[in-house]
C-alpha positions, 0 to 999 in steps of 0.5 A: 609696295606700301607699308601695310598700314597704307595699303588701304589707302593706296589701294583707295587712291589707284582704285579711284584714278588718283594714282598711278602704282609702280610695281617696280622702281623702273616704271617710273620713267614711263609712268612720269612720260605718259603724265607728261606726254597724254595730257588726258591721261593726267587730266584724268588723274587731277579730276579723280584726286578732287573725288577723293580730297575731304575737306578740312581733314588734316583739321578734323584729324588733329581734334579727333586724335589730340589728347584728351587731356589737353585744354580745349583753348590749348587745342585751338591755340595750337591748330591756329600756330599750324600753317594751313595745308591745301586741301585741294589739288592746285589749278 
């Protein structure tokens, strides 16, 4: 099971077709099988992570919660040394 401040967001992720929960460590034999072996099955998968990505998050993320006694040009220098995380499912 997810640490409970994860919870939400795992819970999001299966709801929306993006994730697969494993109820027991056993499962993921199956799990990993089926991905393989029923390509519509992960077809259904990737689709479902593209509803659920927001853009720039990992961006928005770091200004929202940088601290505010930080300089502005400080925040910007920093984001801009940070390597770039893809956002968006690989083709």
């Amino acid at each position: 099971m997810p640490m409970p401040q994860e919870a939400s967001t795992v819970n999001l992720i299966v709801k929306g077709g993006a994730a697969v929960l494993l109820q027991r460590a056993s499962d993921i034999v199956p799990v990993v099988r089926r991905m393989i072996e029923d390509s519509k099955h992960y077809a259904a998968l990737r689709a479902a992570t593209i509803t659920l990505a927001i853009p720039n998050a990992t961006k928005t993320h770091r200004r929202r919660n940088y601290r505010a006694d930080s300089a502005p040009a400080k925040l910007e220098e920093d984001l801009a040394a940070q390597p770039q995380l893809t956002e968006t499912v690989a083709a």
